[in-house]
C-alpha positions in Angstrom: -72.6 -52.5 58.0 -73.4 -56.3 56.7 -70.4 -57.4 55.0 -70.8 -59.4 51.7 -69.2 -62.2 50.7 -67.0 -62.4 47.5 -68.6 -62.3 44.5 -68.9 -65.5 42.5 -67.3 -64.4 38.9 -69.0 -66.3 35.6 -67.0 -68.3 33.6 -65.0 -66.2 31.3 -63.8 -64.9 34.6 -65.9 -61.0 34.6 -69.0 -59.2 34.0 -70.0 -57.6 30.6 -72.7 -55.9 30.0 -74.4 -52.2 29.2 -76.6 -49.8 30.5 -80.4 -50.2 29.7 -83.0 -47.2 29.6 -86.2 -46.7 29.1 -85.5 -44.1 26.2 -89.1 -43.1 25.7 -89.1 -40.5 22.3 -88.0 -37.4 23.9 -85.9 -33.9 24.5 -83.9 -34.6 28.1 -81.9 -31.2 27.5 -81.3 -29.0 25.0 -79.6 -25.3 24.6 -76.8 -23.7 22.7 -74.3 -26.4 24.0 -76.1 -29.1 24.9 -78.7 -31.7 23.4 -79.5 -34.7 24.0 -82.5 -36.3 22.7 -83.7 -40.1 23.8 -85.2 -42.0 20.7 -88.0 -44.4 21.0 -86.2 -47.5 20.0 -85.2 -49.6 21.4 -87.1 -50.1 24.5 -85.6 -51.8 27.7 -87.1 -54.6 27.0 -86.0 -55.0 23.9 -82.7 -54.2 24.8 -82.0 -56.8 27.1 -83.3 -59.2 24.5 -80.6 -57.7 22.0 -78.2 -58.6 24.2 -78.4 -62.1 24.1 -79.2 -61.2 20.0 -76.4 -59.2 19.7 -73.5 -60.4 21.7 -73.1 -58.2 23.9 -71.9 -59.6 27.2 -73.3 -60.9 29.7 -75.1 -58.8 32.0 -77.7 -55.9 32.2 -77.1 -52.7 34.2 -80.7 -51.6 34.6 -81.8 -47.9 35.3 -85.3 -48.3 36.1 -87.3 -48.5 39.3 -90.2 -50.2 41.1 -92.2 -53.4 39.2 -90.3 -52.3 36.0 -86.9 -53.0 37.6 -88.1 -56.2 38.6 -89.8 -57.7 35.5 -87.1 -56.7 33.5 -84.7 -58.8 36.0 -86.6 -61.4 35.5 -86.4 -61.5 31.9 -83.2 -60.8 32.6 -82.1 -63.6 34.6 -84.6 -65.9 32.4 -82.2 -65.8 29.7 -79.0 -66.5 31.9 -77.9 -63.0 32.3 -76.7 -61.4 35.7 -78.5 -58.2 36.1 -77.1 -54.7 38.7 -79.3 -52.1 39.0 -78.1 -48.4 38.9 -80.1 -45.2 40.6 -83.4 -47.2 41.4 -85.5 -47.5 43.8 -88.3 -49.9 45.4 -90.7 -50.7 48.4 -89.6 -53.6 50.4 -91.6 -55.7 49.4 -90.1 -55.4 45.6 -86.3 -55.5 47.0 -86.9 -58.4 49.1 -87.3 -60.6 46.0 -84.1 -59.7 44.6 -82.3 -62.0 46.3 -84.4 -65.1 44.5 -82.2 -64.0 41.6 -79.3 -65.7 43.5 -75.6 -65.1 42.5 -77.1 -63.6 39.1 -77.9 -60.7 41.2 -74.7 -58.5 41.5 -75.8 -55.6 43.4 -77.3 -52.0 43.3 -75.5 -48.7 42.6 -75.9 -45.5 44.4 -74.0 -43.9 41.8 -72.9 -40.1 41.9 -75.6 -39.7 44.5 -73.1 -38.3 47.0 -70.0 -35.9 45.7 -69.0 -32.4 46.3 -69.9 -30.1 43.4 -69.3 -26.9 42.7 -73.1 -26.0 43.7 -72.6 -27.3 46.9 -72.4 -24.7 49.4 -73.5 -26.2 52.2 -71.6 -26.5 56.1 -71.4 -28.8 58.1 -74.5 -28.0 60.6 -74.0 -25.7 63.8 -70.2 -24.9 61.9 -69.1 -20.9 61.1 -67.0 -21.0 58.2 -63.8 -20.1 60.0 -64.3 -23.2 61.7 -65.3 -26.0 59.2 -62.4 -28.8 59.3 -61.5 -31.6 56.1 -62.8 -33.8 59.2 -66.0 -32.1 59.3 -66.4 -32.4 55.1 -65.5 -35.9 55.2 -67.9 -36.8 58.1 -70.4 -35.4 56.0 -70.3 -37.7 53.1 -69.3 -40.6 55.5 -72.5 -40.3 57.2 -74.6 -39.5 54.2 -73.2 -42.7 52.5 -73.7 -44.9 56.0 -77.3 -43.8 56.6 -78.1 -44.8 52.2 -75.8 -48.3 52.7 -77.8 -49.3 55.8 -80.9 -48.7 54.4 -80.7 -50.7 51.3 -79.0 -53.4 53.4 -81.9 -53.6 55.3 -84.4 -53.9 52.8 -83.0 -56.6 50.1 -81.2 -54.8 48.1 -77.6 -56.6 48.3 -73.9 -55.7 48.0 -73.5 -51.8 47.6 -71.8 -50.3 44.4 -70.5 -47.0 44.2 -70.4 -45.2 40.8 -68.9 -41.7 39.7 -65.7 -39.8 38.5 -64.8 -38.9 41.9 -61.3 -39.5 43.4 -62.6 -39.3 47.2 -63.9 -42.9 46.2 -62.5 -44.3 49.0 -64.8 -42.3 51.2 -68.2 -43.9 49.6 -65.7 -47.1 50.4 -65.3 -46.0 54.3 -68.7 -45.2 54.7 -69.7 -48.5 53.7 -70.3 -48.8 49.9 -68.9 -52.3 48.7 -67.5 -52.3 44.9 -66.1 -49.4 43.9 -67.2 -49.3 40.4 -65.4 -45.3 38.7 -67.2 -43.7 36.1 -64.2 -44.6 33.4 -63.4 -41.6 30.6 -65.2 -39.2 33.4 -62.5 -40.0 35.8 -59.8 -39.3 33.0 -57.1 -41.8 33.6 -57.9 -45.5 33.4 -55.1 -46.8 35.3 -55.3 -44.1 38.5 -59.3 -45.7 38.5 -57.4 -49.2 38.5 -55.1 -48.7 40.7 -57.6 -46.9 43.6 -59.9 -49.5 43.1 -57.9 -52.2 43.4 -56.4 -51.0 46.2 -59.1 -50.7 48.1 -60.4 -54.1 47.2 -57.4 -55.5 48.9 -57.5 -53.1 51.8 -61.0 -53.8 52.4 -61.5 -57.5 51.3 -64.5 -56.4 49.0 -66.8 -58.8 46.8 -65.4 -57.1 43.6 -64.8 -54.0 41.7 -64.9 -52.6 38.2 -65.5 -50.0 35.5 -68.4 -48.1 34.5 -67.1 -46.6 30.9 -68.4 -43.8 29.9 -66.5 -43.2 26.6 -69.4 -42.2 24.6 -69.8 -39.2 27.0 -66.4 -38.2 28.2 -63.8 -39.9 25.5 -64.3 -36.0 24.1 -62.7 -37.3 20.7 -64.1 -36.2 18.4 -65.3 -38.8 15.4 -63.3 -37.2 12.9 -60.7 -38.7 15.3 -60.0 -42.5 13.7 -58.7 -43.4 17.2 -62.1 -42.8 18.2 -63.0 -46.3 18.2 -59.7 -47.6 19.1 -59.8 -45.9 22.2 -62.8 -47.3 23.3 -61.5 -51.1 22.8 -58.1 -50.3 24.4 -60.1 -49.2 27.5 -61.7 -52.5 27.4 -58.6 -54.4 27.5 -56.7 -52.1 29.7 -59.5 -52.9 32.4 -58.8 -56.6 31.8 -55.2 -56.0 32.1 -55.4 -54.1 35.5 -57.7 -56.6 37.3 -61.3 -55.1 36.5 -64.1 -58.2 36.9 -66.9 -56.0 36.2 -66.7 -54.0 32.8 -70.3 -52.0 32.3 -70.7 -49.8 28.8 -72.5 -47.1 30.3 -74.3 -45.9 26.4 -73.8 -45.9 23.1 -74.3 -49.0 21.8 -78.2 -49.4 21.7 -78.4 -44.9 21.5 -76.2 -42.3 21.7 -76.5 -39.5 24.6 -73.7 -37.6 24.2 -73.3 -33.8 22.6 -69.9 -33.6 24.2 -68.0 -35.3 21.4 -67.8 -32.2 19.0 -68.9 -33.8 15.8 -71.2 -35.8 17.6 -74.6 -37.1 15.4 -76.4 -35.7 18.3 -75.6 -32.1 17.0 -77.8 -33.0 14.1 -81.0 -33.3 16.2 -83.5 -30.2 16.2 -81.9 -28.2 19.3 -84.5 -25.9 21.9 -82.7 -23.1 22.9 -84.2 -20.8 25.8 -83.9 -17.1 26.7 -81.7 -16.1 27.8 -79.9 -19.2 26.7 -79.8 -22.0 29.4 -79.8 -25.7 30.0 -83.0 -28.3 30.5 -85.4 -27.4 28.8 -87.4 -30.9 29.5 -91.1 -30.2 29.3 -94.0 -32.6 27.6 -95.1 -29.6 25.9 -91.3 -28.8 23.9 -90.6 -32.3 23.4 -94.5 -32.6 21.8 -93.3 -29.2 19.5 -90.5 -30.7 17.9 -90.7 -34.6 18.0 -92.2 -35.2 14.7 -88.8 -33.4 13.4 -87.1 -35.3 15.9 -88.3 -38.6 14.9 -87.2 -38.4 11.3 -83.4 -38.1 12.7 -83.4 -40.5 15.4 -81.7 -43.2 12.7 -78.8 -41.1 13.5 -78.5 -41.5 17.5 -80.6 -44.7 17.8 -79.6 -48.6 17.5 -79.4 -48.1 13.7 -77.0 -45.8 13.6 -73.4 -46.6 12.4 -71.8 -44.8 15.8 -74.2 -47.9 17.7 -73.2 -50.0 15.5 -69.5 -49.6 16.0 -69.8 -49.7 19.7 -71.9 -52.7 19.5 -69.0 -54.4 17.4 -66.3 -53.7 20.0 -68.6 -55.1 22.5 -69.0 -58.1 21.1 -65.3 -58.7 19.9 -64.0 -57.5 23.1 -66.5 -60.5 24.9 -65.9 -63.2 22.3 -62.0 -62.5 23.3 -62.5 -63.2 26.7 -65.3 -66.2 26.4 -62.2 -67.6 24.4 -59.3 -65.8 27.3 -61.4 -65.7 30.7 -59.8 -62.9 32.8 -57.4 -64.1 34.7 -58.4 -65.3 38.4 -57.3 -63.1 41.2 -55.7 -59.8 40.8 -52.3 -58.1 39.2 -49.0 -58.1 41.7 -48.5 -54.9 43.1 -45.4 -54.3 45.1 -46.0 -51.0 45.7 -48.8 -48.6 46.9 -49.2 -45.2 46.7 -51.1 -43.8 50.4 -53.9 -41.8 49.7 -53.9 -39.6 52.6 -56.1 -39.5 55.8 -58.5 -36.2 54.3 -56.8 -36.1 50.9 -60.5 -35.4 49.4 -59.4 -33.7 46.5 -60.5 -33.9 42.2 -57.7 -36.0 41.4 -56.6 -34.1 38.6 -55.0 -30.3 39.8 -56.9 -27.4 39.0 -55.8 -24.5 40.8 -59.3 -23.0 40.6 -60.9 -25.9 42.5 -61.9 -25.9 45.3 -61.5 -28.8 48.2 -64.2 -30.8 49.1 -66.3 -28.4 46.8 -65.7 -25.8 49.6 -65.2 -23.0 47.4 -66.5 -20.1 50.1 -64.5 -21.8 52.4 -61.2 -21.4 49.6 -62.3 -17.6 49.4 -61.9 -16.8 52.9 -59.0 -19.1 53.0 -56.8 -19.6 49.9 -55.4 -23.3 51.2 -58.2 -24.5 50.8 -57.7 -24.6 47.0 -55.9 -27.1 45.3 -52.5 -26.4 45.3 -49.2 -28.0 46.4 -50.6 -30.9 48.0 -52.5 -32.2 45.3 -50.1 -31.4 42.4 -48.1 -34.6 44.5 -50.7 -36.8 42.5 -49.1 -35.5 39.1 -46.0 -36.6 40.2 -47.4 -39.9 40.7 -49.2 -39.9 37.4 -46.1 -39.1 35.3 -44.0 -41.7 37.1 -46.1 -44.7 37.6 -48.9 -44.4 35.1 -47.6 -41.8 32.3 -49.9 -40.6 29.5 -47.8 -40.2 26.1 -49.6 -38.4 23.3 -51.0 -41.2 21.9 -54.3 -40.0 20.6 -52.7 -36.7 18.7 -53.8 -34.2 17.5 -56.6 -34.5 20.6 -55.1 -34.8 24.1 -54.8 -38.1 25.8 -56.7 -37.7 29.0 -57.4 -41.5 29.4 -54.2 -44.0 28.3 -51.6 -44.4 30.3 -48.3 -47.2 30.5 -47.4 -48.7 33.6 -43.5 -48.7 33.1 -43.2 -50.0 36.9 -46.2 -52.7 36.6 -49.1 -52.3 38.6 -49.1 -49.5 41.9 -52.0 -50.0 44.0 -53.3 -46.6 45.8 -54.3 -47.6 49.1 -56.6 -45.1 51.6 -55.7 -43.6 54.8 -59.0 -42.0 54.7 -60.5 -41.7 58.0 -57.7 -43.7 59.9 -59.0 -46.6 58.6 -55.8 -49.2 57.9 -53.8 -51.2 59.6 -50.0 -52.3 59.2 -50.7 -55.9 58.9 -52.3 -55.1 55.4 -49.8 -53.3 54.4 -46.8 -55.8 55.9 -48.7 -58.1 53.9 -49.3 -56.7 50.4 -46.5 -54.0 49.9 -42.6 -53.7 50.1 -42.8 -50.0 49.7 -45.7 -47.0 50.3 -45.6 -43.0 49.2 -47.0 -40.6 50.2 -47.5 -38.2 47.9 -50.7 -35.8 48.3 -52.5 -34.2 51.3 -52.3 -36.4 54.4 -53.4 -35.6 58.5 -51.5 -37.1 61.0 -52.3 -39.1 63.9 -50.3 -41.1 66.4 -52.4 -44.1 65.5 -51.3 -43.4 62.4 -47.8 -42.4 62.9 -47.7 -46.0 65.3 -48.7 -47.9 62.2 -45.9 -46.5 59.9 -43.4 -47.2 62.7 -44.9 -51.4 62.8 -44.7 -51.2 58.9 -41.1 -49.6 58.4 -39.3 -51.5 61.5 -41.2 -55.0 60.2 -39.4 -54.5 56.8 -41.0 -51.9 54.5 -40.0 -49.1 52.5 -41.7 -45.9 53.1 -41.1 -42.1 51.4 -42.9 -39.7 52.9 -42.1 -35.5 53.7 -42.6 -33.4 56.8 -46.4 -31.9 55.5 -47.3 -35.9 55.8 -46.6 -36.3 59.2 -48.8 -32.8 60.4 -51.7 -33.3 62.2 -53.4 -30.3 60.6 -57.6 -30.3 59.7 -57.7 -26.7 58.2 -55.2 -26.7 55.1 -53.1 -25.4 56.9 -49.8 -26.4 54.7 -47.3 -23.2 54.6 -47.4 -21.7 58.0 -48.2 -24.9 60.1 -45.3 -25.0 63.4 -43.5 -28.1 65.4 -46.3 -28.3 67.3 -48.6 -29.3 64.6 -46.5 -31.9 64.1 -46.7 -35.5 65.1 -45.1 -36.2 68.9 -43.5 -32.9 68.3 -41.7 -33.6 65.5 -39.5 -36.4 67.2 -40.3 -39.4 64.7 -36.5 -40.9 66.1 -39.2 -43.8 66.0 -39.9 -43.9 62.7 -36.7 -42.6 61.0 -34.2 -41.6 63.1 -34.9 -37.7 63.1 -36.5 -34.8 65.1 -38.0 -31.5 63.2 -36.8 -29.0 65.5 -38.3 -25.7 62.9 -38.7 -24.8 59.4 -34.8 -23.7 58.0 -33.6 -21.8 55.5 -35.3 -21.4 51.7 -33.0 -22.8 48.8 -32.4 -22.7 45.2 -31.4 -26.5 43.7 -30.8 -29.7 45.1 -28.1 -32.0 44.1 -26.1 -35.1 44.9 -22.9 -35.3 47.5 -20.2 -35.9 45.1 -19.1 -36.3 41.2 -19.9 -40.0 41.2 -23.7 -40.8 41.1 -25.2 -42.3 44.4 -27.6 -45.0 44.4 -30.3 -42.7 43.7 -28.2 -41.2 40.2 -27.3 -38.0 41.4 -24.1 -36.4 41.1 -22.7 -32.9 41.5 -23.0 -30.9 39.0 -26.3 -31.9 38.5 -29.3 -29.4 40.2 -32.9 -30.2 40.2 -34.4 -27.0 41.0 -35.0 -23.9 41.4 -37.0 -24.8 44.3 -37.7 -21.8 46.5 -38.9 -24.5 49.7 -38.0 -24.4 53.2 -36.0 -27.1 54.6 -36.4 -28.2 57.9 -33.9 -27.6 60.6 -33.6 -31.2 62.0 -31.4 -33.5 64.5 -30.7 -37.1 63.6 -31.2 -39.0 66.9 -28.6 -41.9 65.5 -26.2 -40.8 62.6 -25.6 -43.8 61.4 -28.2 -45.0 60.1 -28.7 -42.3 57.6 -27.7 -41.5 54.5 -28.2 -38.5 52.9 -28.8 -38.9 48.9 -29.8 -35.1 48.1 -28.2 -31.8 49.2 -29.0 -28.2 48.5 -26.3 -27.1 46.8 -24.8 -24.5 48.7 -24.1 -25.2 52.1 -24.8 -29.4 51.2 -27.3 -29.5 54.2 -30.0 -32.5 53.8 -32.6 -32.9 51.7 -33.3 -36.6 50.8 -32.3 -38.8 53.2 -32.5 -42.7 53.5 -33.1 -44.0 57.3 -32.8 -47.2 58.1 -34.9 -48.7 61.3 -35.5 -51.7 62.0 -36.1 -54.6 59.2 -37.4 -51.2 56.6 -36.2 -48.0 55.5 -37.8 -44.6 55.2 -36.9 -42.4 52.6 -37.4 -38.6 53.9 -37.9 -35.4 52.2 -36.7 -32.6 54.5 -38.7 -30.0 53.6 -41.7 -27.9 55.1 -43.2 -28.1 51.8 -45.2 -31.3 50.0 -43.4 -32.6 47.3 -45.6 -31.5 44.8 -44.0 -27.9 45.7 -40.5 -30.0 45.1 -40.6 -31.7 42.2 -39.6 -28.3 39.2 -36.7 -29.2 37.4 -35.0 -25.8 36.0 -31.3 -26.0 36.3 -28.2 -27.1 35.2 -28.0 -30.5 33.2 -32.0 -30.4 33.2 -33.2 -33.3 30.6 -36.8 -33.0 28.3 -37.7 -36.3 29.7 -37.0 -35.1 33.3 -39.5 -36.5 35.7 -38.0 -34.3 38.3 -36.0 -35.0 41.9 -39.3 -36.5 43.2 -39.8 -38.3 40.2 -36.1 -39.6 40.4 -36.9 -40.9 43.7 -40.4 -42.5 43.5 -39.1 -44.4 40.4 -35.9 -45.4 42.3 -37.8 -46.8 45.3 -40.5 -48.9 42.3 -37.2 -50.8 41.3 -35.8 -51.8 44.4 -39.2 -53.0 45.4 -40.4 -55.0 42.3 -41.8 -58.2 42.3 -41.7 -61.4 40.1 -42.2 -59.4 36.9 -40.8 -56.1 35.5 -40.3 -54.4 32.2 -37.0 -52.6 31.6 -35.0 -50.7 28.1 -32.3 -52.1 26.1 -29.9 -51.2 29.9 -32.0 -54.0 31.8 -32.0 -51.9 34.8 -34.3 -49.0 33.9 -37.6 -48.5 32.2 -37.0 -46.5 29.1 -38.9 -44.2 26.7 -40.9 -47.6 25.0 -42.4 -48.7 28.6 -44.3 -45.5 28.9 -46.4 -46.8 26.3 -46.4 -50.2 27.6 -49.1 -51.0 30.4 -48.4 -54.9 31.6 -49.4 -56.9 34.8 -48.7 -60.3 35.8 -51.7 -62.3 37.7 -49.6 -64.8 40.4 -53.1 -66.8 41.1 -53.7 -67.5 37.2 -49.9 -67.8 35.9 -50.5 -64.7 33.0 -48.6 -61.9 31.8 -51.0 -59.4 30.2 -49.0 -56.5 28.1 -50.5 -53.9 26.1 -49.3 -51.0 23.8 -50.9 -48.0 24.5 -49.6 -46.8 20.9 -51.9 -47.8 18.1 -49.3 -46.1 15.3 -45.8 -47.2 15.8 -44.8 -50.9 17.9 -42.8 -50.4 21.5 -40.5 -52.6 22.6 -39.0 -53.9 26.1 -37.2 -56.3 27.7 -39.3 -58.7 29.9 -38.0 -59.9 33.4 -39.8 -62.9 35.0 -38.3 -65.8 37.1 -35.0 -65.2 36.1 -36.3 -65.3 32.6 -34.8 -61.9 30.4 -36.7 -62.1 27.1 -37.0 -59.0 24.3 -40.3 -58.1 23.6 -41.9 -56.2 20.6 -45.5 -55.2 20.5 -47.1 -54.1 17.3 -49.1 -51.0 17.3 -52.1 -51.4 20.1 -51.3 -55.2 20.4 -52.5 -57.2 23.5 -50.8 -59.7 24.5 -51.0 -62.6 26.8 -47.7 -64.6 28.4 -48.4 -68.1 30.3 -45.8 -68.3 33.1 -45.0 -69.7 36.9 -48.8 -70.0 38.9 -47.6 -69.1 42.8 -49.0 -71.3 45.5 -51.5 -69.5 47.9 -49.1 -67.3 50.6 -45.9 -67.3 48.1 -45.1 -64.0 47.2 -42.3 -61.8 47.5 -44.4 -58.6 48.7 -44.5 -59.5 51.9 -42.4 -57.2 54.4 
């Protein structure tokens, strides 16, 4: 694949702008759940006139295809706006004139042209069921996204954007989509779309990435909700904060679409329902039936109506804030990332009735194959790193989250693609959390990482070399070399050992991690392994079960690093419940105890503790903050738009208290680093 160059940024430092349709007066769906009626005003045309009129940003995502794509880029461009283009298509001799628009030409989307849905029941050709691999589903969409990417790059069509709530992003990344652009509100948690996103901007050395928001469809407040609004700006910011340079508004301000948002002003339209009931009813003939009716109720879904008009309003504040603050230059510090595993192709958020990779008759001949253990690791990382506190009661807060240990970057193992230099150079510490497959190129690079000077936590699962889910009866042999990683840590898995209740520390004084006897995390149920340490002394063990006090957590030195390991044949999402005695409401379990442990011995020039100075309290879960080394700026944000959260801020030596009003942003000049000075580096 042609590899782009880095996208030159305007000058307030990011890309603002909106989707623009050709809404065209009519019924797009309609049953007993769903409507959604496109008004007649305003046209595209007029819409990308409005938003010069209007303030809203400075760019146009356009839907539309063939000469209407391009004469609307060129009015467009005509009036100093950078224009993407989302779902269209062309001839070559149309796409070859897109590059005249120069660097106001950002790229095209694919968007969610490539996923695995629930309807697809496809295998992998010439495969029986029993045999389809995660390999096999991955190669798939690898493939199907390499064959779309070349083509476009061969006909004019530019850097490559991928857009959708999928967390197997990475994937469109691999198989050689540019700027990963999530489908924001859809994806359900800002920050995890952040964090993937920017990881794999570094990883891959991208032109850019971004956010598509989708609030007016997915936010699911509903407007009876005041924070309805609120939400939508904090999203805006909150992309600032985490490093976003391309913010699109995917509708709402010029119509509404939506009928997901319970109250929604698209309930009031007329509604078509079939029979039996059903979805799509689309035809010329219904919409002709009912759009005199429709017409006299489009001032409630079209650019006059107040829902439009508040979403115009945040648009324009949020842009005249950063024509007055451009974004900072660069991207947030990141100390540490969280490895996205090599076939980790799971939804992102745990649902034990989904299916991986959308293989749901593969998950009903095989039960592993649904989500399960493995992916309720990503949880884990959610409630440490990125916590969502209740902050949009009485609705559930799907979207906000805090970054009480700064910015984590989630970086992809996905198809063996990464090397150790990246992650020598960007990251004192990596997880692994979720699904991974082993490999010795793999296992080779963790060994280069960790002996070179990095931190690494990782479990037994994480090191098997397993294709088919195969995560409660695998053996040694589907280990790495056997199970010897004396390499990597220090140890050889000789077997699965004996099931236990609770875990606990080695004696009545806390240990660096804070555990202590009597304290049990627990009850647990797992296997540990039955291992050997190759060279005693360089571990320690910092968890027990608390019976027979054999290992559970140990810390291995090797070389310059350190690897944290969890003895146990199970993933640590199995690991993490924490039902025994001394348990705490705010517990984020032994897992939890340990990822956050490993985030403060690994910070950076910047941190945010409680009142203690040592640990992030309570008020930092509603406190997201990131500190841009290339720019000199602290950006910190309350998540909480009813009460103000406090901290105390750590930078350069510097220990300052801090105290955010209710959903304040704020912005902190401090020390610029020269180009290569960091403390990341292993």
């Amino acid at each position: 694949m042609t590899k782009s160059k880095k996208t030159k940024l305007p000058a307030c430092g990011l890309f603002l702008g909106s989707g623009i349709y050709e809404h065209g007066g009519r019924l797009v769906c309609s049953g007993k759940a769903f409507t959604y009626w496109a008004p007649d005003y305003p046209s595209a045309a007029e819409s990308v006139n409005l938003i010069v009129k209007d303030n809203q940003g400075n760019t146009a995502q356009l839907w539309q295809s063939g000469e209407r794509l391009l004469e609307l880029a060129k009015s467009a461009t005509a009036q100093g706006l950078y224009v993407t283009f989302l779902y269209s298509s062309a001839p070559p001799e149309i796409s070859a004139q897109f590059q005249a628009f120069g660097d106001q030409y950002i790229g095209y989307d694919f968007g969610e042209r490539y996923s695995f849905g629930i309807y697809d029941q496809d295998l992998p050709p010439g495969k029986e069921l029993k045999d389809v691999t995660l390999k096999d589903m991955a190669d798939r969409l690898l493939s199907k996204v390499a064959a779309h990417v070349k083509e476009r790059q061969e006909t004019g069509w530019g850097p490559v954007m991928a857009t959708s709530s999928n967390f197997y992003i990475d994937y469109e990344i691999a198989g050689g989509a540019e700027v990963p652009v999530p489908e924001d509100f859809a994806f359900r948690h800002l920050m995890m779309a952040s964090a993937i996103s920017r990881g794999l901007y570094r990883q891959y050395d991208l032109p850019l990435w971004g956010s598509h928001l989708a609030h007016e469809w997915y936010s699911w407040l509903p407007q009876a909700n005041p924070l309805k609004f609120p939400l939508f700006k904090a999203g805006l910011y909150l992309k600032y904060l985490t490093g976003a340079k391309l913010i699109l508004n995917e509708s709402g301000n010029w119509a509404l679409q939506s009928s997901l948002c319970p109250d929604s002003p698209m309930h009031t339209m007329p509604r078509v329902e079939g029979t039996p009931p059903g979805l799509r009813h689309t035809s010329k003939e219904i919409t002709d039936r009912h759009i005199d009716e429709a017409r006299k109720l489009f001032c409630n879904i079209d650019y006059r109506s107040p829902t439009a008009a508040k979403y115009r309003k945040e648009i324009s504040d949020f842009y005249d804030f950063v024509k007055a603050h451009p974004a900072p230059a660069g991207q947030p510090e990141a100390t540490v990332a969280v490895a996205k595993g090599n076939y980790d192709i799971c939804a992102g958020e745990f649902a034990p009735n989904n299916a991986i990779a959308g293989a749901f008759r593969l998950a009903q001949a095989n039960p592993d194959w649904y989500e399960g253990a493995p992916e309720r690791g990503w949880d884990i990382v959610k409630s440490v790193f990125y916590p969502r506190p209740p902050v949009l009661a009485p609705n559930k807060n799907f979207h906000l989250a805090g970054s009480p240990h700064g910015m984590v970057d989630i970086v992809s193992f996905a198809a063996d693609q990464i090397d150790a230099a990246f992650l020598k150079a960007n990251y004192k510490a990596v997880i692994l959390s979720g699904w991974n497959t082993c490999s010795p190129k793999q296992y080779a690079l963790l060994v280069d990482y960790v002996t070179a000077g990095g931190t690494l936590c990782l479990g037994i699962p994480h090191l098997s070399t397993n294709l088919s889910r195969n995560y409660h009866h695998y053996t040694v042999d589907d280990l790495v070399n056997k199970g010897d990683f004396s390499a990597l840590c220090g140890v050889k898995v000789l077997g699965p050992g004996d099931r236990f209740y609770w875990a606990t520390g080695l004696e009545r004084t806390p240990n660096a991690l804070g555990l202590a006897v009597p304290r049990r995390y627990g009850i647990i149920g797992a296997e540990l392994g039955k291992i050997e340490l190759t060279d005693p002394a360089r571990v320690e063990v910092l968890a027990n079960d608390d019976e027979e006090f054999r290992p559970f957590i140990l810390r291995c030195k090797s070389g310059k690093g350190q690897v944290f390991f969890i003895n146990s044949w199970a993933y640590p999402g199995a690991l993490n419940t924490d039902d025994g005695p001394g348990c705490t409401v705010d517990s984020k379990g032994l897992m939890g105890l340990l990822y956050g442990y490993i985030a403060r011995i690994s910070r950076g020039h910047v941190w945010i503790t409680g009142p203690d100075s040592v640990h992030p309290d309570g008020d930092c879960e509603y406190i997201a903050y990131s500190y841009f080394p290339d720019a000199g700026k602290i950006c910190l944000q309350n998540i909480d738009f009813k009460n103000p959260r406090r901290c105390i801020l750590h930078q350069f030596g510097d220990v300052d208290p801090v105290e955010l009003a209710p959903a304040e942003f704020r912005i902190v000049d401090t020390v610029i680093l020269k180009p290569g000075e960091k403390l990341n580096q292993v």
